[in-house]
N, C-alpha and C positions, 0 to 999 in steps of 0.2 A: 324629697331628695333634691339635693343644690348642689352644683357642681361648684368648687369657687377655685383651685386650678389646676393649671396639667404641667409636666416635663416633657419632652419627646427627647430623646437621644441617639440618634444613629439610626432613624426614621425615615427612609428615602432619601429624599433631600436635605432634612433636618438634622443638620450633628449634633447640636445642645440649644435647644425652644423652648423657654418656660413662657406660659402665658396665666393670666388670672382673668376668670369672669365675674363680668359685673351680677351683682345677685338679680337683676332686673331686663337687663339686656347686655349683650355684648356682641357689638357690630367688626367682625371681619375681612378688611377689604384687601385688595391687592392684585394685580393680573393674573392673566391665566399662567398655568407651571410655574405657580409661587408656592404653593404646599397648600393652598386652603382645605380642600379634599381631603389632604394626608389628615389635618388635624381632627377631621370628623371619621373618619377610618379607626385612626389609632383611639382615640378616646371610644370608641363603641367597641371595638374587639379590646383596649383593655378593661371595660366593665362585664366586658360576654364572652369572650375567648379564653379556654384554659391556659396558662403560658407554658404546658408543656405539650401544647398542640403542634404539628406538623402539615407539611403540606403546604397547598397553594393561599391557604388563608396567613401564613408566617412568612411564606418567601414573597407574599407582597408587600409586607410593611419592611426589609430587608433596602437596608439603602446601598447603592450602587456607587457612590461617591467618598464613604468616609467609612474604613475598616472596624468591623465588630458586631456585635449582636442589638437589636430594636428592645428600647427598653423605655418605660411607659410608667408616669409615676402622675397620681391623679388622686387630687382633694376633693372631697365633696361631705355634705352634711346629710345625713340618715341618722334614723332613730333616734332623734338629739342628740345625737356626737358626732364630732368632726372626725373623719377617717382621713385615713393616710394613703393610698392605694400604692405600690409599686410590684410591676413584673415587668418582666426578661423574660423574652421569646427565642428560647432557645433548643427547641425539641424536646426530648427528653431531660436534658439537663437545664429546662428552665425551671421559672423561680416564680414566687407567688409571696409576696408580704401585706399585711391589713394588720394597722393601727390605730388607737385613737391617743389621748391625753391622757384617758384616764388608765393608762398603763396598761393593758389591755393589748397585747401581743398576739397571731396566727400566722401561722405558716404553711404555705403546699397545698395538699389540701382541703385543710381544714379552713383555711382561709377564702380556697376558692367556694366551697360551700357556704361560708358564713356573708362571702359577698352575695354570691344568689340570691340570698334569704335576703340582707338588704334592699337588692334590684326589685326583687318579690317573683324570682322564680325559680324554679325547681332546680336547676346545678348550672353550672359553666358548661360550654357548646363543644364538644367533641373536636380535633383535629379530621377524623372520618365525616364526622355532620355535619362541615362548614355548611352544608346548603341551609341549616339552620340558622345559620347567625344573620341572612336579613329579617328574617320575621322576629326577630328580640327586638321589642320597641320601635316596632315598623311606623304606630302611628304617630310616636315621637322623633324620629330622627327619617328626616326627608334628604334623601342625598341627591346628587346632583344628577336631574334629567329624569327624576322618578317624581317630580312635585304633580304632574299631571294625575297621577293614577288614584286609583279610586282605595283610600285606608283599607274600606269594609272590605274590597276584592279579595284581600287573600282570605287563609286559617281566623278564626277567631282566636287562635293564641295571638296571633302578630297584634291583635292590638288590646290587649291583656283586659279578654272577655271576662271572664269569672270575678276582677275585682270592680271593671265596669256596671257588670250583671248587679254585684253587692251595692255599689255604690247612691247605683240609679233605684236600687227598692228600697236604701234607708234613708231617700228622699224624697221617702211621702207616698212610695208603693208601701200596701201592707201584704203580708202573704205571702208564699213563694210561688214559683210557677206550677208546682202540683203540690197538693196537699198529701194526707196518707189516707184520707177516703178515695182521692180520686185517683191514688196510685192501685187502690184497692179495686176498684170500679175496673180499671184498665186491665188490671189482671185477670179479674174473672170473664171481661170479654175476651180476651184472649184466650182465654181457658175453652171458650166455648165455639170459638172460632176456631183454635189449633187443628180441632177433629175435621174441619169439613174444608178450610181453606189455607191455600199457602202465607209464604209471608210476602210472596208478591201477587198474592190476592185471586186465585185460580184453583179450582178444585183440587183438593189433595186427592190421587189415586188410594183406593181401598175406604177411603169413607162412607157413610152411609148414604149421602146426596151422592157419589159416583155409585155406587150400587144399584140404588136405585135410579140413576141415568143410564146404566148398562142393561137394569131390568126391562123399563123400558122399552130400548131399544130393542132388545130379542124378543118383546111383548109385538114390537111392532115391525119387525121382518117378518115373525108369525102371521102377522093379520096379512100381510104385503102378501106372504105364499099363500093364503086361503082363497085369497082376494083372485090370486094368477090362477089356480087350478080353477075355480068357477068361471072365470074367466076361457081356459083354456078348451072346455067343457062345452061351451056356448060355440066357440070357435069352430071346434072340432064340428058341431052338430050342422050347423050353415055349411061347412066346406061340403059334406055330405051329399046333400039338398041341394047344391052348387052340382056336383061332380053329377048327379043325375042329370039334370040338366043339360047339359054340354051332351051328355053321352044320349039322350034323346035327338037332341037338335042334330047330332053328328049321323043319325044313322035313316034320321026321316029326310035331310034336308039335303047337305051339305056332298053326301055318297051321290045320288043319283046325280045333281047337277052336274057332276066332274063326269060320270058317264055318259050322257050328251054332249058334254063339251069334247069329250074325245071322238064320238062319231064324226062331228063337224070340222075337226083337226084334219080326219082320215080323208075327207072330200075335199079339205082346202088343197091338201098335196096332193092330190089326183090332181085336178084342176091344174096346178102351175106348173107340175111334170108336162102336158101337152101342147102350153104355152110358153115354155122354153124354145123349142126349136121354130118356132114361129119367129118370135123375137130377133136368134140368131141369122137367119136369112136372111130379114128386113135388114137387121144393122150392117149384113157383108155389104149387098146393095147401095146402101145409102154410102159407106164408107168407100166406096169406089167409085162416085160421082165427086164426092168431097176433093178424094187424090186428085183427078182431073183437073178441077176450080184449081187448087194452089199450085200445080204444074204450070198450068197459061200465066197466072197471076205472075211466078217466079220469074217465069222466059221473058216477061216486059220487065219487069224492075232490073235482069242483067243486064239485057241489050240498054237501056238507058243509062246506066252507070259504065257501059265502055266506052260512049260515045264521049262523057264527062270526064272520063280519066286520059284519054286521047288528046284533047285539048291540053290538060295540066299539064301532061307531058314534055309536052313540047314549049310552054313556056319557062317550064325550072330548068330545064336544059341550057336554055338563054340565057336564063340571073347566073347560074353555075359559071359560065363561059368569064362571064366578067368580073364575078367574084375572083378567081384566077387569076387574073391582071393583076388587080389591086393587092392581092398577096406577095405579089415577087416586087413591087415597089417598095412593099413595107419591110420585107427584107434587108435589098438593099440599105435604106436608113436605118436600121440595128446594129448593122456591122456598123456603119460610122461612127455610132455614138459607142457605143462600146471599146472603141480603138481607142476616141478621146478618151474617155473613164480610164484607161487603163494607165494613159498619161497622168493623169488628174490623184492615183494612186500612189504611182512613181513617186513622183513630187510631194506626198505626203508621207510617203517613207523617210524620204533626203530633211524633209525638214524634223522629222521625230528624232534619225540617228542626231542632227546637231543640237534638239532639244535636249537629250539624252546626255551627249556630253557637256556641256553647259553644266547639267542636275550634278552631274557626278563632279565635278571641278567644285561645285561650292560645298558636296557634302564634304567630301578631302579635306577643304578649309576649315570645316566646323570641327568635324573630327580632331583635327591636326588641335583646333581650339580646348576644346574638353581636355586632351592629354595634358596639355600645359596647365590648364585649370587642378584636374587631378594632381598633379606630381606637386603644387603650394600648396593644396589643403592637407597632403601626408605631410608635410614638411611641417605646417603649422601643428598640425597633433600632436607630431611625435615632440616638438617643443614644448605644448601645453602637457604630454605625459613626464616628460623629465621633471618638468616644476611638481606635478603633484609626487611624484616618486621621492621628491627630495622633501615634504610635509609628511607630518604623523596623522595616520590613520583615521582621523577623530569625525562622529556621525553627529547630525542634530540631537537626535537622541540621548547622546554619551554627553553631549554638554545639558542637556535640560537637566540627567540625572546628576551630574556636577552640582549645577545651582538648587535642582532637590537639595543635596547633603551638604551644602555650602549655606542653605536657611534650616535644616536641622540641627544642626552644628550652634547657629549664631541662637538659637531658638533655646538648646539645651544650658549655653555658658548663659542666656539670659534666666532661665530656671535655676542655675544654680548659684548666682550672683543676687538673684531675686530673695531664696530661700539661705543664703549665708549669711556670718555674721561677721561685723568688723568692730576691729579694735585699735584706736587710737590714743597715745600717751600724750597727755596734755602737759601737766606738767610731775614729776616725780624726786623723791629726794632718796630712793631706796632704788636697787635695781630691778627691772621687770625682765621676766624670760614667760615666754609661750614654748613649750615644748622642749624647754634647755635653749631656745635662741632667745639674748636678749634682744629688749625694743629700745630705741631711742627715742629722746622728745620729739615729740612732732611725728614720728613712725608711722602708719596706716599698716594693719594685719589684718589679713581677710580671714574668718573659720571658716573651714565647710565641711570638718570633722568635731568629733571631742578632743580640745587640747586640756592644757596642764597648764595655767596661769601662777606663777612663783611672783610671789614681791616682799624682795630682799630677800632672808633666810626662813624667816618665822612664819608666812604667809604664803599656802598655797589651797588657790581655786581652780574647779574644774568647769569650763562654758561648753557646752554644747549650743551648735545653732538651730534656728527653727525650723519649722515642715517636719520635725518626728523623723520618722521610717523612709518620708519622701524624698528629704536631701540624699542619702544614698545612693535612692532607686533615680534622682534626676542625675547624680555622679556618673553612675553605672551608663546610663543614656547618653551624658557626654561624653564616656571614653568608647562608649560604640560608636556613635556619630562622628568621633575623631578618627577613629582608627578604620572605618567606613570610608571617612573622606579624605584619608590620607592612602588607601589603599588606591583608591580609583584614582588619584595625581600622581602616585606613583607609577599608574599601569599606563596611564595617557601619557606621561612626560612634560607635564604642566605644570605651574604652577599655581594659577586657582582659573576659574571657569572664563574671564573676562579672555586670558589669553590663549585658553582652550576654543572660545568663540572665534577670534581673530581666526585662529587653525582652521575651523570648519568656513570661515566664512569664504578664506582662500581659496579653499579645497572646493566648495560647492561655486565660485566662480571659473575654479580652471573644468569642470563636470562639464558646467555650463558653455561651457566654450567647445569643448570638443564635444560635447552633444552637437551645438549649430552646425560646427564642422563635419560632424558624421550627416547631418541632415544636409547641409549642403552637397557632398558628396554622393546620396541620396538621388538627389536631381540630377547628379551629372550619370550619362548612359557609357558609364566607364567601362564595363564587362565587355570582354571581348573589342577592346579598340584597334588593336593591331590586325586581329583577324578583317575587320571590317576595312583597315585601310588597302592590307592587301587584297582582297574582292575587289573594292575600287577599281584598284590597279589593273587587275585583270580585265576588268568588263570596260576600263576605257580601252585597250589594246583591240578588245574585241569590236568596239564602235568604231574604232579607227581602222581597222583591217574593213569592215563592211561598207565604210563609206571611200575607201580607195577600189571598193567594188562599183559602185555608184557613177564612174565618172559620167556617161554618158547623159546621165538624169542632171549628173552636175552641170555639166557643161550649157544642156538647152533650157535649164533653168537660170543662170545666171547670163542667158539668151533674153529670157525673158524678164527676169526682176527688173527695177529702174534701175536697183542700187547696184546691180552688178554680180560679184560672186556671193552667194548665201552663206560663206562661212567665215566673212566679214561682220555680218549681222550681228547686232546686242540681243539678249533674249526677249525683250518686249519687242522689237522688231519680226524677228525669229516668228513667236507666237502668234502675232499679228498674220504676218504670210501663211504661216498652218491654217490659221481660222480660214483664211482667204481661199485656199487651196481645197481646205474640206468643205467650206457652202461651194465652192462649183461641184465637186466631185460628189454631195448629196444632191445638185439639182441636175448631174447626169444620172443619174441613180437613179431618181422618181422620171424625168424622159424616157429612161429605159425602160423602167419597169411598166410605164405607163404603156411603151411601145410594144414591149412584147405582151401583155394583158393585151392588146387590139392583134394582135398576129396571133395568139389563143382563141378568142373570140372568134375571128375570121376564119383560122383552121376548123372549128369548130361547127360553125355556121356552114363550111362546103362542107365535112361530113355528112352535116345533118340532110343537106339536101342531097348528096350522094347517094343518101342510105332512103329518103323519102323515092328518089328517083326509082331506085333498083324495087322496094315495096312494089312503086307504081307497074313495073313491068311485072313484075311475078302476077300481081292481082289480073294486069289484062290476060295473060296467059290461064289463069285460073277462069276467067268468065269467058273465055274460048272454049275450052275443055267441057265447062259447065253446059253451057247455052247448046253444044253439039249432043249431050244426053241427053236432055231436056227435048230435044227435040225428036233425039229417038224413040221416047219411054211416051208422048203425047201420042206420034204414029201407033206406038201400039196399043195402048189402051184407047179405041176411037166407040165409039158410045155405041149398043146394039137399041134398035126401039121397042125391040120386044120385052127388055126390061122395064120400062114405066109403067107395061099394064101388068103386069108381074106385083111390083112394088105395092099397085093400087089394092093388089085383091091381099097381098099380105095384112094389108093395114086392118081391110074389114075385119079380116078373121080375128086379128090379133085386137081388136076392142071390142068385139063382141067376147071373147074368153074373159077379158077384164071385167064386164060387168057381171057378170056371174061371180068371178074371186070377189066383188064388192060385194056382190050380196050375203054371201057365207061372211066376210068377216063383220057385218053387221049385226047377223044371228050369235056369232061369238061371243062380239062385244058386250051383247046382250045377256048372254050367260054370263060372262065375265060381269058385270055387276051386279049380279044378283050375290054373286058371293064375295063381291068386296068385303064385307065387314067380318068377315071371318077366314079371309085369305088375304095375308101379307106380301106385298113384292109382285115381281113379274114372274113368279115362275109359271114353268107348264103345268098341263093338268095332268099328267101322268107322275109328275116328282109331287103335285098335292095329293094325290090319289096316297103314297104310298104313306107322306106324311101324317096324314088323313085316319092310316089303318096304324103307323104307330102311334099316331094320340090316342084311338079308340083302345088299343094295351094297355098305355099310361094311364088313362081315366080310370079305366077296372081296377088297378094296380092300385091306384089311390084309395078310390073307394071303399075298397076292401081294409086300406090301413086306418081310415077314418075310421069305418065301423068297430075295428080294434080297438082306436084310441076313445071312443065313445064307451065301448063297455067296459074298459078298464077305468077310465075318470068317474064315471059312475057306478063304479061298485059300491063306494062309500058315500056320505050324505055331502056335498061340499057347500049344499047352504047352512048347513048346523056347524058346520067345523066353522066359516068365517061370522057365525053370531058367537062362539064359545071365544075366539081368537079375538071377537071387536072389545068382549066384556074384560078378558085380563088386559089388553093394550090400555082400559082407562082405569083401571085398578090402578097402573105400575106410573100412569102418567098423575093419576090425582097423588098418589106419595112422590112421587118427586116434585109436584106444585107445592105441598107441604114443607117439602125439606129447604125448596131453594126459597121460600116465603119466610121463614126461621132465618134461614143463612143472611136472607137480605136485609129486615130487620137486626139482626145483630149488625152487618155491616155499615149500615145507616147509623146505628146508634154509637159506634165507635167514630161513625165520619162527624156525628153531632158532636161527640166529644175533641173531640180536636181542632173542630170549630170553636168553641169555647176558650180552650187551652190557645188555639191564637188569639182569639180576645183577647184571651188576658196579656197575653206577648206583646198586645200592643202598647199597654200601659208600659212598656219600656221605651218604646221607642216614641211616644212621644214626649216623656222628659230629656230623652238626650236631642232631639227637635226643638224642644226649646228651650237648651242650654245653647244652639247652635243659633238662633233666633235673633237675638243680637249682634253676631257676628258679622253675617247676612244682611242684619239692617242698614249696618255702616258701611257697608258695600253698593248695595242697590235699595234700599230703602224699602217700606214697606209692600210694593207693590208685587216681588219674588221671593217667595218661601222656598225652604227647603222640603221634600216629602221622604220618609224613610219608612222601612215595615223589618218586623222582628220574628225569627221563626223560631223555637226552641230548640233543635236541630240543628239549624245551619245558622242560628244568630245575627246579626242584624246586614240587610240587603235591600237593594234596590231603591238606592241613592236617587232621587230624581230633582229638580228644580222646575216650581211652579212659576211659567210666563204666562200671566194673562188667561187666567183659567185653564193652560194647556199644560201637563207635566211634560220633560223633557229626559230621558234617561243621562246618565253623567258621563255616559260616554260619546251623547250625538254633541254634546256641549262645546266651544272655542276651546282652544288653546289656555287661553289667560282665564276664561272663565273656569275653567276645572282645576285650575292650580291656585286660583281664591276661593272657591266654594270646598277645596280639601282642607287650604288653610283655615277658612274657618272651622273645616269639622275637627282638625286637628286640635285647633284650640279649646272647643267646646269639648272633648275630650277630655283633654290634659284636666281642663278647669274641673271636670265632675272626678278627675281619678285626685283631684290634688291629697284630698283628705286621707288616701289609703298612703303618700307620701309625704305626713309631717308637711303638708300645707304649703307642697312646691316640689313641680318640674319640670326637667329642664327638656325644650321644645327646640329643636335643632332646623332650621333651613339653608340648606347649601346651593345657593345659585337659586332659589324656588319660585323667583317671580322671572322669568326671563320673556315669557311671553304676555307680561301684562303691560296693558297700555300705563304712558306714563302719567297721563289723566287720573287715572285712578290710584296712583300711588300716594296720593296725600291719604284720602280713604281707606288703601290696605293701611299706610302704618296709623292710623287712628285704630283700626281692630287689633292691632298690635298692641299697641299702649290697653288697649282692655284688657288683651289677654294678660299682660302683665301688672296689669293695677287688681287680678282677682289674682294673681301670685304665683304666674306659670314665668319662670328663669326662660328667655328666649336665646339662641346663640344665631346668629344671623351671618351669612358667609355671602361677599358677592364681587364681583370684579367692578363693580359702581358704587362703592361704598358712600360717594356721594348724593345718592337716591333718595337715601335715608337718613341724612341731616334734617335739622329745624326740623318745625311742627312738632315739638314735644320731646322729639330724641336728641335734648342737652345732653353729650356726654362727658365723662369728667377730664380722661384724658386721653393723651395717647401716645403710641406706645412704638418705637419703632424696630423691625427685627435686626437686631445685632449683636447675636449668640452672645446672651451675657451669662455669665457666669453665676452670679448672686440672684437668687430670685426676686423678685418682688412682692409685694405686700400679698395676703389668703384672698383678698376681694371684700370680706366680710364688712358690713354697713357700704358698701359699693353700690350703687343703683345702676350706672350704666358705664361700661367702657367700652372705646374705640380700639383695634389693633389694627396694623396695617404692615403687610408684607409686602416685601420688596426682592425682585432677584437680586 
């Protein structure tokens, strides 16, 4: 299959584009939003797309510039005969035509079927399927920004597996990938495998290997409960044995000890009951000797703290006295400074009120200024609105569509002057009439209908002129376009577009003008000016009425200026004296403040000693009052002697009962460890006693269900039940080793076979490896192979390139490397399908090398020229169309876009052509 050319017509950007390819190569260059793109689009959807598809795949090839439907007409060579191709995309009512020479007409579609079968695929792509139409010849047509990606990635239709498959076995594979032994082989292991496994390889419920896994299993819960009752049997018989035990130990050992230990309990509390009141005595005693000590102790620590506080006394009284002084001094100088501050005020007001009127005198001015500015720029509008009032209406718009219908017009009388006929009398000796009007010698008569040619009486012919049916239908077109253009000068009031511009050009400078002027006006704070002057007005009356309040300030101020009266002063003078005024009136302000912070402080500091003083007397009065109890409560508690020997004999008594308590708790102690190991915690022995008799309960209580549970677990034999239970448990286990020893050979012997079956897959994938082989060479030379593997399933995968003993998958691979290593696999492709296409096709790259270094471009286009010297038709699209000059790629011409009309030659014996678009 050869492409040799296309039409585009109303194609995006393209109103009318014929191009022809070279049979060998044909280089497309031109910048970017030139149409390159478009031409690989349109030529794939019109060999793949039905043309009465709808949708997003039609309103893309839909051009936005030039009125009418996308219509697509494309030459190529199939089956030994040159086709004709043309469709119009136009929904439902498009169109579908295929021709050859040999007479040979289809239509609709029948014709889109008969293409398919050409392409060599199953029918044209649905308007609902577009997502089909990139996998139609994915590995042959590389669009732009897809040269990266990996061919084999997608479906194995996208790169027309089945005629690949054929290609690559009748070139020197023999056999096909299954025979009918070994489709027969497959089946019966299937057959055999269906019963016991799924298809994703897991025991099918209800088969005989699950049966026997379920057998099993309840074979071996069985043996599990034989297992627990002998087990529990044993258990039951020790706890028994146990429980006796305990109840032995409890009634020999454990009883009597807590019985002595309670008698020795009964004598300890005798014992401390009669050394209680012993204790009590002694401690009254002692605690009355104690009172005494800290009573003496207390009566010397007041008396020497009054003596201490006596002295303080009387010298803060002193500091008080003089702090006092120095308060009413500090007084006095507040008032002073505060009288001047209030001067210092004054005088900052008098200078504000004539700050104030000053401000207000120069807004008045401005003011006054703006009004006068406003009331010229109304003045100039309203002049610039009278001028446009007095011009016709007329928009840029209304003149662009003027000069539209003003080159439609000159465009139609050029069509119908083109397509008529003229008649001129040279010389005659008989009279001539066209229509009944005679011609004179020398006359010019133009046709542009059928007349009636008379010469003389005897002689009449009839001329029509040329273009058919066309001169009419361009008649028809010139009396629209006239009466079109006569209608719109009529409604303007013009007479053609030049003095319709003039109109507009007027009109858009006087716009222009009272625009500036609205925007001048804009800047000026026109709103409300009257009101604002009257304010003025007002608030100077009111600064003048407060400053004939003033005099007094006035008068001792212009006492004091140099310059005399202050309402002489200019305002940078004015301001001057303000600042002047406000640093003294801030530096009595921090004096003052500073002064009364020292008269706070001071006030503050005689409080404090006020209120320390007044403390101090209350406290002596308090160690007055004190120190006079204190001396009456000594008098009365005064020591008797007969107490010491008192105290002495308590003592004996009271350590001789102790040793006695020592000794009983030693005997305790003593019991108390005997029965550690079988008494927990601190408690008494009367709360273990009771413990003690309800464990002796619980043990019986036990016992007695033990003995239960013993002659009920042995009623029956439970060692013959778990020998009967071990023998089915290996009955149920050795068939199920059987079944899944069957299951696993079979499934080993089908993983064998499939092992094979990729063997043999592979003899595919290494002729299309080294058809790629060469490609590769003229790239990087013998040292990087390509590696590929073939699965019968999923068809060929796992693209990788061999660096230096290492494979590399195609996707860790550069940029430039994956989009030469696809090119070659593209090309070795095309080259092994050539023969299923009459020995050529056409290999499309748009923009494809964008990321390859420019070093290697001598080397990519050498693998070019191979592809093309074993007979793959290249189309090559790029915005560097100079890349790919010299080194081989002589080509013959070229060709520049300027919607011609007349096609150019089919391509046919053509080896290589240039085209080059232009915006």
């Amino acid at each position: 299959m050869q492409l040799l050319s296309c039409r585009l017509q109303r194609v995006r950007l393209h109103e009318d584009l014929t191009l022809r390819f070279g049979r060998q190569l044909t280089l497309i260059g031109g910048p970017n939003e030139t149409g390159k793109s478009t031409i690989v689009e349109a030529l794939h959807k019109g060999l793949f797309l039905r043309s009465t598809a709808t949708g997003r795949g039609v309103e893309e090839l839909r051009s936005r510039l030039y009125g009418g439907l996308p219509e697509v007409e494309i030459c190529f060579a199939a089956a030994g005969q040159r086709w004709t191709l043309r469709k119009r995309f136009a929904g439902s009512g498009g169109t579908c035509q295929l021709s050859n020479p040999a007479g040979e007409t289809l239509s609709g579609a029948e014709a889109e079927e008969r293409l398919a079968a050409l392409l060599g695929m199953e029918g044209p792509v649905e308007g609902r399927r577009i997502n089909q139409l990139p996998e139609r010849w994915a590995h042959l047509w590389v669009r732009q920004g897809e040269s990266g990606t990996n061919p084999l990635g997608g479906k194995p239709e996208s790169y027309d597996y089945e005629r690949l498959i054929n290609r690559l076995q009748g070139n020197g594979n023999s056999g096909a990938l299954q025979s009918a032994r070994d489709s027969l082989v497959l089946e019966q292991l299937q057959q055999r495998l269906a019963p016991l496994f799924t298809a994703t390889g897991r025991i099918k419920a209800g088969s005989p290997l699950a049966e026997a896994i379920n057998r099993e299993s309840a074979a071996q819960q069985d043996l599990e409960q034989a297992r627990q009752r002998l087990l529990d049997l044993e258990q039951a018989m020790e706890r028994w044995r146990s429980l006796g035990e305990q109840l032995q130990q409890l009634e020999l050992q454990q009883l009597p000890a807590l019985r002595q230990e309670l008698q020795l309990q009964q004598q300890q509390r005798l014992q401390t009951a009669e050394l209680e009141p012993l204790q009590l005595q002694l401690s009254s005693l002692r605690s009355q000797n104690q009172q005494r000590a800290d009573l003496e102790r207390s009566q010397q620590q007041q008396q020497l703290e009054q003596q201490q506080l006596q002295q303080t006394l009387e010298q803060q009284e002193s500091q008080l006295a003089k702090q006092q002084q120095q308060g009413v001094a500090l007084q006095q100088h507040l008032a002073e400074q505060q009288k001047a501050l209030q001067q210092q005020r004054s005088g900052l007001d008098l200078a504000q009120v004539l700050l104030d009127l000053d401000q207000l005198q120069r807004e008045q001015a401005q003011l006054e200024a703006h009004q006068q500015r406003f009331q010229s720029l109304q003045e100039q509008a309203q002049q610039h609105k009278e001028a446009l009032a007095q011009l016709t209406p007329i928009s840029a718009e209304q003149v662009r569509e003027l000069r539209r219908r003003e080159q439609s017009l000159a465009q139609a009388q050029a069509r119908c002057e083109a397509m008529a006929a003229s008649l001129e009398v040279l010389e005659a000796d008989q009279t001539v009439r066209v229509g009944g009007v005679p011609l004179q010698v020398g006359q010019r008569h133009q046709l542009n209908a059928e007349s009636e040619l008379q010469v003389g009486e005897g002689v009449r012919l009839r001329l029509s002129p040329g273009g058919g049916q066309a001169l009419p239908k361009a008649q028809q077109e010139l009396e629209q376009c006239r009466s079109s253009w006569s209608a719109l000068v009529k409604s303007l009031g013009v007479p053609d577009s030049e003095a319709a511009e003039a109109i507009e050009v007027q009109r858009r400078g006087h716009e222009s003008e009272l625009a500036n002027l609205r925007k001048a006006a804009q800047e000026i704070p026109w709103s409300g000016l009257a009101d604002r002057l009257a304010a003025i007005a007002l608030r100077r009356q009111q600064l003048q009425a407060n400053l004939s309040q003033q005099s007094e300030v006035l008068e001792s101020s212009s006492r004091q200026h140099p310059s005399g009266d202050p309402r002489q002063l200019e305002r940078p003078a004015l301001e001057q004296w303000q600042q002047q005024l406000r640093l003294q009136a801030q530096q009595l302000e921090q004096e003052l403040a500073t002064g009364q912070r020292q008269q706070q402080q001071q006030q503050a500091l005689e409080q404090q000693q006020r209120d320390a003083l007044q403390s101090q007397r209350n406290r002596l009065q308090q160690l007055s009052g004190s120190l006079a109890q204190l001396q009456q409560r000594l008098s009365q508690s005064a020591r008797n002697p007969q107490d010491a020997d008192l105290e002495q004999r308590l003592e004996a008594q009271l350590q001789q009962r102790q040793q006695q308590l020592q000794a009983l708790e030693q005997q305790l102690n003593q019991l108390r460890q005997h029965r550690q190991p079988w008494s927990d915690g601190p408690a008494g022995a009367e709360i273990l006693l009771d413990q003690l008799a309800q464990r002796k309960d619980q043990l019986l209580s036990e016992r007695g269900q033990c003995e239960q549970q013993c002659t009920s677990l042995g009623a029956a034999n439970p060692t013959a039940e778990l020998e009967a239970a071990q023998a089915r448990w290996e009955e149920a286990q050795q068939e199920r080793e059987r079944l899944e020893r069957e299951g696993r050979a079979l499934l080993l012997l089908q993983e064998r076979f499939h092992e094979a079956q990729a063997q043999l897959a592979n003899r595919y994938s290494e002729p299309l490896r080294e058809a790629m082989h060469p490609y590769l060479e003229l790239l990087v030379g013998e040292s990087q192979q390509a590696l590929l593997e073939f699965d019968p399933q999923e068809g060929f995968n796992k693209l990788q390139l061999l660096q230096q003993h290492e494979a590399y998958d195609f996707e860790r691979l550069s940029g430039g490397m994956r989009e030469q290593m696809a090119g070659a696999l593209r090309l070795a492709m095309a080259e092994v399908l050539l023969g299923a296409y009459d020995g050529s096709l056409p290999l499309v790259f748009d923009d494809a090398f964008t990321n390859t270094d420019r070093d290697r471009l001598p080397l990519l286009k050498q693998m070019l020229q191979r592809g093309m010297a074993q007979g793959v038709q290249i189309l090559l699209l790029s915005c560097h169309p100079e890349d790919y000059r010299g080194d081989g790629f002589a080509l013959e011409s070229e060709i520049e876009r300027k919607r011609e009309k007349n096609p150019p030659a089919n391509g046919e014996g053509t080896q290589q052509v240039e085209i080059k678009l232009s915006r």
